[in-house]
N, C-alpha and C positions, 0 to 999 in steps of 0.2 A: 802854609798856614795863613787863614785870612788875618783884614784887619778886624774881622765882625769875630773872628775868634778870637783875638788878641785884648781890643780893648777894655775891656771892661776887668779884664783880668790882670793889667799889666798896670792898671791906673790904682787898684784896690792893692797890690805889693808896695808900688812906690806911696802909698797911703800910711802904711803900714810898717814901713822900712824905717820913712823918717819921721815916723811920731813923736821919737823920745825929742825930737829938732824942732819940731814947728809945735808942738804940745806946747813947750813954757811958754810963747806970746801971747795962748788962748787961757791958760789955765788962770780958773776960776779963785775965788776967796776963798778957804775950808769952812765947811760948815754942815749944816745937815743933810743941803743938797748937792752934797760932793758927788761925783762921777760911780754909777755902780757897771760890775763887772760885767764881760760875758757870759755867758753859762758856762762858756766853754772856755772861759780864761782862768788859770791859776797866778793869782796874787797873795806876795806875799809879804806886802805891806801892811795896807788897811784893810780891813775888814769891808764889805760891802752894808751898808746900813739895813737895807733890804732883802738880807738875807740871816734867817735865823745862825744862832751860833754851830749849832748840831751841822749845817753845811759849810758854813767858813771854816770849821776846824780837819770837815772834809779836803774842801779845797789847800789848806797849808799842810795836809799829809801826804796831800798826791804831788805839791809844790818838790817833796824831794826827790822825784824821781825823775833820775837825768835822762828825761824823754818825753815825746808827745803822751799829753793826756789829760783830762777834763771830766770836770762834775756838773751833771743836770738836775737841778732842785725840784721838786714837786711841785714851787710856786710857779716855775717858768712855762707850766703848761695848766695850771689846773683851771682858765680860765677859758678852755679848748676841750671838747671833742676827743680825746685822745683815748686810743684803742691798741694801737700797735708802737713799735719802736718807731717805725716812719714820722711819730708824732712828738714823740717825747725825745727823740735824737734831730730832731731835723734842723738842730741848730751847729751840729758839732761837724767840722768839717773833716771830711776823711771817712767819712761813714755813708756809707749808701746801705738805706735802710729804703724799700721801696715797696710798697703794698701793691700783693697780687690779687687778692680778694677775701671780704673778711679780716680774720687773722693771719693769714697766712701770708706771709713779705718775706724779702728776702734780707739778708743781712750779711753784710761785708764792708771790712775797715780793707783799705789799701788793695785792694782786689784778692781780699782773702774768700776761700771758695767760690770765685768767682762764677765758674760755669755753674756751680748745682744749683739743679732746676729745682728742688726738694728740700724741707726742711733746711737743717745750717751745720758747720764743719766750720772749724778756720777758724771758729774765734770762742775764747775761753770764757762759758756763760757761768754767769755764778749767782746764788744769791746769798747777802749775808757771809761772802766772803766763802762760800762752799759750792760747789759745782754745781749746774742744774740742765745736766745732760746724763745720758747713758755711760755706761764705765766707756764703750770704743770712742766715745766723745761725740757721738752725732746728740744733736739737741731738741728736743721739741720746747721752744719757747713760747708756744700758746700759752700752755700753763700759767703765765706769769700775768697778774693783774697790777696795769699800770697806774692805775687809781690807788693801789698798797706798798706804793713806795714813797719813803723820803728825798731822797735823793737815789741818780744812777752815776756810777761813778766808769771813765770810759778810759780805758788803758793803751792807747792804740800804736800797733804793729808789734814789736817783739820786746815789750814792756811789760809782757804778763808775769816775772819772775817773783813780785810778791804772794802769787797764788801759787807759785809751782809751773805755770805753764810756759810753752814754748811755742805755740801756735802762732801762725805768721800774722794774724789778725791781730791779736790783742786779745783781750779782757774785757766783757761789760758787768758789774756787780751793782745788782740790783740792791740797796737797803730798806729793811723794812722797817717801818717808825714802832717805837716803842711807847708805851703809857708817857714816857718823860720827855721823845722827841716829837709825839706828833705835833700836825699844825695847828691841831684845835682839840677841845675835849670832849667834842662831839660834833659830829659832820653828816649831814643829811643833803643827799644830792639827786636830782631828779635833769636828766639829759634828755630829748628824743630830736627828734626833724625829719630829714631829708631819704629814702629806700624805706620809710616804716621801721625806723629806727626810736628804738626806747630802752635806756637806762637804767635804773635808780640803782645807790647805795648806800648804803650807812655805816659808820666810822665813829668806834668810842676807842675813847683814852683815860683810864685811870691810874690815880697813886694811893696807893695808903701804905705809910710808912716804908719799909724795904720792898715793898711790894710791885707793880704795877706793871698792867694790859693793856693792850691794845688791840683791837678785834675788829673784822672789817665783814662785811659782805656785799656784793653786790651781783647784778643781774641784768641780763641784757637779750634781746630778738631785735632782728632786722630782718628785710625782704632779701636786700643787697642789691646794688646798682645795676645788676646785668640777674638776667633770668639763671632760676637756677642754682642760685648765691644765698639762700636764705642761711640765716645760722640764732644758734639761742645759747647762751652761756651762764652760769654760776658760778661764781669765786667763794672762797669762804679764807681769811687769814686770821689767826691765833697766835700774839705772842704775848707768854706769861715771863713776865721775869724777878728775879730778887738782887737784890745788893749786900754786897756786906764790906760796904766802906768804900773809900774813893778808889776806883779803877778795880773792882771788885766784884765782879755779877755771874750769874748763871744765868741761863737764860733758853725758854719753850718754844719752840716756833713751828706752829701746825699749818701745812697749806692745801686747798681740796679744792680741784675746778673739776666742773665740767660741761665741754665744750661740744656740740653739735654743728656742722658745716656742711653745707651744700656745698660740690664743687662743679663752677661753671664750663672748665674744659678751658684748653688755647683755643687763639683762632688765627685763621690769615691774616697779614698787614693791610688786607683791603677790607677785611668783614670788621678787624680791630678799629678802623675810622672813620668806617661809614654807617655801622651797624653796631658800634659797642655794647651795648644791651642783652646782646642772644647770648647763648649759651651754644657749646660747640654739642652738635645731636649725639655723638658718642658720649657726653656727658650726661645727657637726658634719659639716653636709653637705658645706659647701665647707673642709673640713680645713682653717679659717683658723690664720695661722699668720705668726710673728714671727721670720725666722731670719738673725741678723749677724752678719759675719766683719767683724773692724777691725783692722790695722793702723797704728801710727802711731811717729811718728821724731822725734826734737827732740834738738836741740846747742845749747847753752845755756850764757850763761858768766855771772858775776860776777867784777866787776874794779875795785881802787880805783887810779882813776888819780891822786889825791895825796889829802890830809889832809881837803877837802873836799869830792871828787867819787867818788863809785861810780856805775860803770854796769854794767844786767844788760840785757841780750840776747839773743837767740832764732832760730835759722830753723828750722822745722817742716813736717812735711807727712802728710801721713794718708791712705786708701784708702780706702771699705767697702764693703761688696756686702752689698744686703739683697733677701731673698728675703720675700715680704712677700702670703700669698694671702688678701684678704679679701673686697668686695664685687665685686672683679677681683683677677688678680695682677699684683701690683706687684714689677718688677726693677729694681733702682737699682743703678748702679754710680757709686761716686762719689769724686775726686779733690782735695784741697785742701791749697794750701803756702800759707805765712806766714813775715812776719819779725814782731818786734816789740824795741824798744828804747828804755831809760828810764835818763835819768840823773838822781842824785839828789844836791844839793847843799847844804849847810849851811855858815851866815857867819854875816855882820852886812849889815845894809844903816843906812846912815846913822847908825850905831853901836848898833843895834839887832839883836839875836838875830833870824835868820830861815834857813829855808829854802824848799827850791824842787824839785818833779821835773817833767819836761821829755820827752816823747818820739812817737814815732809807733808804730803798727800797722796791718798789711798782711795783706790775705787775698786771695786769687785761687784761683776754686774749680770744677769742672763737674760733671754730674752728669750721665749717659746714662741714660737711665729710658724703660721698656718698658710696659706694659698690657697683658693679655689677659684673655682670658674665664676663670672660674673655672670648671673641670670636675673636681668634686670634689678638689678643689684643686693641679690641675696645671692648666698653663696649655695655653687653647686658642686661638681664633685672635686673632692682634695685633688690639687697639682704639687703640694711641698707641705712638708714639716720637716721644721729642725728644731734645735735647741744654741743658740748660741751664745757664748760665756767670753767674759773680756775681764782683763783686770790693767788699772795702771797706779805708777805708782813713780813719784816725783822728789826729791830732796833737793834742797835748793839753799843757797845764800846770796845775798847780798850788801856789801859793806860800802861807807863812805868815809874820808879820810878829810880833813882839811886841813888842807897843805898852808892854805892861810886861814884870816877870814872869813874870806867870802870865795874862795875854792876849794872843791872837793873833786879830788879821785875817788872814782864809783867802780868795784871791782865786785864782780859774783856770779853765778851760775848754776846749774840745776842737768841733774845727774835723772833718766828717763827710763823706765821698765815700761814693757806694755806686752798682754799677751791676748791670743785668739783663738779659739776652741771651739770649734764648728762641726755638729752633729746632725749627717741628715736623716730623717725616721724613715725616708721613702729608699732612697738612693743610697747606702751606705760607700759606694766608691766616691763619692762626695766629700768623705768627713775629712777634715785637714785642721791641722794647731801649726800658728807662728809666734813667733816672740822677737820684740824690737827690742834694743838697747840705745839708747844713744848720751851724748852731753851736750850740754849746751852752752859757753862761757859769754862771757858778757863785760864788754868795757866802759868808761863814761867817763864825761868832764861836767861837772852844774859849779855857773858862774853865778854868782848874785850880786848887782849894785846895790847903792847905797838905800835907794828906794825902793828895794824890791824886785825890780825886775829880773830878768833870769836870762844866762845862756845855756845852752847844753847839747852835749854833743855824747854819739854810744855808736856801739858795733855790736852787735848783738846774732847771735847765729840761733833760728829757729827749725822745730822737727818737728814733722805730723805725720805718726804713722796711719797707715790706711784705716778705714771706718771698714763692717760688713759688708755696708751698701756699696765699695769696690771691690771686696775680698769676693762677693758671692754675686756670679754676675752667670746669670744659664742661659742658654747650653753647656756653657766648661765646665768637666768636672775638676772637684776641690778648687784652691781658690785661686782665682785671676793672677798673674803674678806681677802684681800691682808693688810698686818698693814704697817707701820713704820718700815722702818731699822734703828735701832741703835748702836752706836758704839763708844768707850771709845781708843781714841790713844795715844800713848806716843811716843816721839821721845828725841834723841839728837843725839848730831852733830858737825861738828865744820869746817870750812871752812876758808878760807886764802890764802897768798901766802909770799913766802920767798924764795931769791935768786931767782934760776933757775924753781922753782917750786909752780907750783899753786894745791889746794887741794880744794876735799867739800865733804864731809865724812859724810849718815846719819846713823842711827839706829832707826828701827823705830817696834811698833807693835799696832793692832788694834785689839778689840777684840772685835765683831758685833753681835748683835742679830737681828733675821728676816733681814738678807741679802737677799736682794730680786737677785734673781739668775733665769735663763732663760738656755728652752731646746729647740731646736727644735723638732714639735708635724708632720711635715712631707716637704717633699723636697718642697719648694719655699713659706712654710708659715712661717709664722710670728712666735719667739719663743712664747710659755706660759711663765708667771710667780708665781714664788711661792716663800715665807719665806722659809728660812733655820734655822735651829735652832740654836747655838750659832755656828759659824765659826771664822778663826782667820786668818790675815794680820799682816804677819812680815817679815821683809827684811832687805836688805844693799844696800842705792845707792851711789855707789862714782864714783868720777870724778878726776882724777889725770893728771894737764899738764906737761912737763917738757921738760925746753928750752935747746936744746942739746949744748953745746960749739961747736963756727964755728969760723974761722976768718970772719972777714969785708966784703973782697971780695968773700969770697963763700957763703955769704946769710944768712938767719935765720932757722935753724932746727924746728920745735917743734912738741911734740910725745906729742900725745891728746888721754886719754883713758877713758871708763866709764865701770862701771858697775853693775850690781844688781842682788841680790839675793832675789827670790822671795819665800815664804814659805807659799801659801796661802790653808785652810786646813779644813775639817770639824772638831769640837769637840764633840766627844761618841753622831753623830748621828742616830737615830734608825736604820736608813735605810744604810747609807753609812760610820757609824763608824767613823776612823778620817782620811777619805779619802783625798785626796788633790783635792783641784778645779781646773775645765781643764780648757783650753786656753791659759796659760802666761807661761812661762816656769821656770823652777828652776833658772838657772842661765844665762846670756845673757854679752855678752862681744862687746865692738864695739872700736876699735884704728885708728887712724890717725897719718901720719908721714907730718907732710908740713913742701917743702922747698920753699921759696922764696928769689930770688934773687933779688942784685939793680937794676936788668935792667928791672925788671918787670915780669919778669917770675915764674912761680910756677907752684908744681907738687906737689901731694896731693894722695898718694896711701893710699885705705880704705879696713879693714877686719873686717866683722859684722859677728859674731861666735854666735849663737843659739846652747850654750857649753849642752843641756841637751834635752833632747825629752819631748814633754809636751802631756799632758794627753788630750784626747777629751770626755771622759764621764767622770760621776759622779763614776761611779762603777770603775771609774780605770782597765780595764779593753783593752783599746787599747789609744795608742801616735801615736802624729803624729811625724816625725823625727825631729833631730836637724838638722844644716844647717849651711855651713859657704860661703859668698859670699866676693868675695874681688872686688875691684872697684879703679878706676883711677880719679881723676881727673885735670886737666892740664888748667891755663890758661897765659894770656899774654897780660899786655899794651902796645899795638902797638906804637901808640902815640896822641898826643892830644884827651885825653879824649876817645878812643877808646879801648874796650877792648874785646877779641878772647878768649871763652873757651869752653873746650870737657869732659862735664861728660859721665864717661863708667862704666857701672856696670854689676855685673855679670858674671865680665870676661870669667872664666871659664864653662858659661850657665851650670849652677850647678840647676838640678833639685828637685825643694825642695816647700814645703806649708808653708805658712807664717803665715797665715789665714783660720777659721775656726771656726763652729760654736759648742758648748757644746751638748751634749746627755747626755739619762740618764744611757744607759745601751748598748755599741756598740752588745752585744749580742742580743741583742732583737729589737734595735729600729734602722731606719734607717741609714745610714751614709754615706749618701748622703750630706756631709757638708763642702767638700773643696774646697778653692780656692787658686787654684797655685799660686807663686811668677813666676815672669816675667822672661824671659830668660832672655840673653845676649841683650844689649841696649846699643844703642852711641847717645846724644845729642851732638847738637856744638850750638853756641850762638855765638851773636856777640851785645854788646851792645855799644852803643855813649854816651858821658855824653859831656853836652855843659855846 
């Protein structure tokens, strides 16, 4: 390992290690411009002054879980550009969220699904605290408009047990603001710039009496950076709610996109940096193409049924119909209801401080899916129909004990049904049903000083049984005999803030059998899947804030950095020895310096450093480059409620791959799998808050 990989990564730990040590020399007087958090730090001190209370209250409920995890506000982006998770995540370390084009990015906490080239697996999407995937759990998170969130709350590696889940990724649960939470009571926002990109939205918040909505829409067309890429979307969000009394509500939540996507195709590592712009001509030819209509419904309540018990509960159900033409055309029509339900208790046991949440989650889900032949991109004669039916279904607890004051023993876990029902209308030696079983237990220790800050430490055992898209992989007939990945994690950590300086520091490893991992089997299809034999996940995410001393009148400093060390590797397997897994890279560095002044001005210079070259096959055998992009962002309250801002990235239109799919062997197989990162870009925005 060099020193050009080392340093910058080994200097931001020992930053970070000894904060709570060299903090008290620097730390400030208390007062209005006390030190505000990370996005991605839980504190459970003070409150962050700059952050509404609906998020600090976020932040001290995720504080109890004895493990990595972080909340993104609304404000920490709204002053940006932001379209996909790559934008609204891009501060939290452990997450590689990486935009392939458009909407479509890939997403992975700790190298969870790492290989899939499609859509996302691995991590437990939710919104509102309810799922927002298919019952087999594969996800299309298009759907989600990042503009109609309060906060996102981010659960990362096998910390999903407040939802029921076990997935090796974690958790991201989107919140939708309410008439009472949003940021304003009326929000008018007008975005465009850089590919023939154009925005607007608009965002009201009412109360009358027990009453109050929230209702969003908005709308969007771009060309998109590379030919080929055009897309146009509509959101629509509805939530009605009533109250009856403190911790007492019921609550409407209507969601409706729909999304239209050019897709540009992969390309070589030599057309990806010298040519980024084209479009791969198999994409051209067969007019491939990304196009979903979603609907979805959730009723929803919170309720404290005495002094020590609240329960929140859910029944849900959602539609999509995706039109989908690429190495074939793909027609999915797909239908899936849920309930879910947690109750959360707080005592004593044996005169001892404790509490405890408690609940189950229910999905039952089918999917009608078509196949034809691509004829420049209308469908030609059927190649498949089936019908395919998933249900799952989760109980779960978890309790904490303090042994003293400021320790608690964390004990709980979660009990897993899942089934699969696969009908082919063409080929009936096809049709096959499985059923997984498994458990999952869970251990913990969360330390807190006197200030607030936090140790913790857990073991955690996570399960994912297979999605379709490995169950049903043709020519085989019935399904692939794809098993269960499973996986044994440990982590600790320790997060806080003192003085001038906020930290969140993990340590974490997973050690996986039957990783299900994916190759691409040729240019514009679908990856295979297959078990891996025993592989290992282990890494460092830190997050280190630190508020530079300013006077009064020259504004607030603060120097925002994250970063992680990814290690993810095979173990003496037959074939690939103890190669390293491609797509995520070694190490990844991202900083931010914002100054903001009293007059309302601010300027936000960014450097995202891809400090190591990451591997694209299994054989190790060829990387793709590292890459450093730096970006500006600038904005300004003009006055009453009006606010002017210019995100710029790229500045330097620094040619480089962001994104790209896994192979097995760049020698043999093709690689044809890249997709460029975007040149040089300038958004400006101008939003009204009344």
């Amino acid at each position: 390992m060099s020193l050009r990989t080392t340093a910058a990564p080994c200097a931001l730990l020992l930053a970070a290690l000894a904060a709570p040590a060299f903090a008290h020399a620097s730390e400030p007087a208390a007062g209005p411009e006390d030190p505000t958090t990370l996005d991605t730090v839980i504190v459970t001190a003070r409150r962050n002054p700059e952050d509404p209370a609906v998020v600090a209250e976020a932040r001290d409920r995720l504080s109890r879980t004895p493990g990595a995890v972080a909340v993104v506000s609304a404000e920490s982006y709204a002053n940006r550009f932001a379209q996909t998770f790559a934008d609204t995540l891009r501060n939290v370390p452990g997450v590689l969220a990486q935009k392939r084009y458009g909407e479509e990015a890939r997403l992975s906490i700790r190298g969870s699904g790492l290989a899939q080239g499609f859509h996302q697996r691995g991590v437990l999407f939710a919104q509102d605290g309810v799922p927002f995937a298919d019952a087999d759990g594969f996800s299309d998170f298009q759907g989600v408009d990042p503009l109609s969130a309060r906060y996102i709350e981010i659960y990362k590696g096998a910390n999903t047990l407040r939802f029921g889940g076990a997935q090796l990724g974690g958790a991201i649960n989107q919140i939708t603001p309410t008439g009472r939470t949003a940021v304003d009571d009326t929000v008018l926002q007008l975005e465009g710039g850089s590919f023939g990109s154009l925005r607007g939205s608009v965002q009201l918040a009412r109360t009358s009496g027990d009453w109050d909505v929230f209702a969003a829409v908005s709308a969007m067309e771009s060309d998109g950076y590379r030919d080929h890429s055009e897309q146009s979307q509509a959101r629509l969000t509805l939530n009605v709610g009533r109250t009856f009394g403190e911790d007492r509500e019921v609550r409407l939540i209507y969601q409706a996109a729909d999304i239209k996507q050019d897709i540009p195709g992969s390309l070589s590592l030599a057309d990806a940096l010298t040519r980024p712009e084209m479009a791969n001509p198999g994409a051209i030819s067969g007019d491939q193409a990304r196009d979903l209509t979603l609907k979805r419904l959730t009723l929803q309540t919170r309720w404290r049924l005495n002094d020590s018990t609240v329960f929140e509960g859910a029944v849900w159900g959602w539609e999509k119909e995706l039109w989908h033409p690429i190495f074939q055309v793909l027609n999915t029509n797909s239908e899936t209801v849920g309930l879910f339900g947690r109750f959360d208790w707080t005592g004593q046991v044996g005169g001892l401080r404790a509490d405890l949440f408690y609940g189950l989650s229910y999905r039952d889900g089918q999917i009608e899916s078509q196949r034809y032949l691509n004829i420049g991109g209308q469908a030609g004669a059927l190649t498949a129909d089936n019908l395919q039916k998933a249900t799952g279904l989760d109980v779960f607890a978890e309790g904490r004990l303090f042994v003293t004051d400021r320790l608690a023993l964390v004990a709980g876990g979660s009990f897993g049904r899942a089934t699969r029902d696969y009908s082919d209308r063409v080929n009936a030696a096809n049709n096959d049903d499985i059923d997984y079983e498994w458990f999952s237990p869970r251990l913990g220790l969360l330390w807190e000083t006197e200030d607030g800050a936090q140790v913790f430490a857990n073991v955690t055992r996570s399960v994912e049984p297979p999605t379709y898209g490995a169950l049903v992989q043709a020519p085989l007939v019935g399904f692939t005999p794809v098993k269960v990945q499973d996986a044994w994690t440990a982590e600790i950590g320790t997060r806080g803030r003192h003085g001038a300086l906020a930290w969140d520091v993990t340590v974490y490893r997973s050690e996986i059998e039957g990783e299900l991992l994916n190759f691409i089997t040729g240019p514009g299809i679908p990856a295979a899947t297959f078990n891996a034999g025993e592989t290992v996940h282990q890494g460092i995410e830190a997050g280190l804030d630190w508020r530079l001393p300013t006077g009064p009148a020259q504004g607030s400093l603060l120097l925002r950095q994250t970063y992680a060390w990814n290690d993810f590797r095979f173990v003496d397997d037959p074939r690939w020895g103890d190669n390293r897994l491609p797509v995520a890279p070694e190490h990844a560095y991202r900083a931010e310096l914002a100054w903001r002044h009293p007059s309302g001005l601010s300027l936000t210079p960014s450097v995202e450093w891809r400090i190591s070259d990451a591997w694209v096959d299994y054989a190790n055998t060829m990387k793709a480059p590292g890459y450093t992009l730096l970006g500006l962002n600038a904005s300004w309250d003009v006055k009453d409620g009006l606010t002017a801002f210019v995100d710029a990235r790229n500045l330097t239109d620094e040619r480089h791959v962001n994104e790209f799919s896994a192979i097995t062997d760049a020698r043999t197989a093709s690689t044809v799998v890249f997709n460029p990162g975007e040149g040089r870009a300038l958004f400006v925005g101008l939003r009204l808050a009344l």
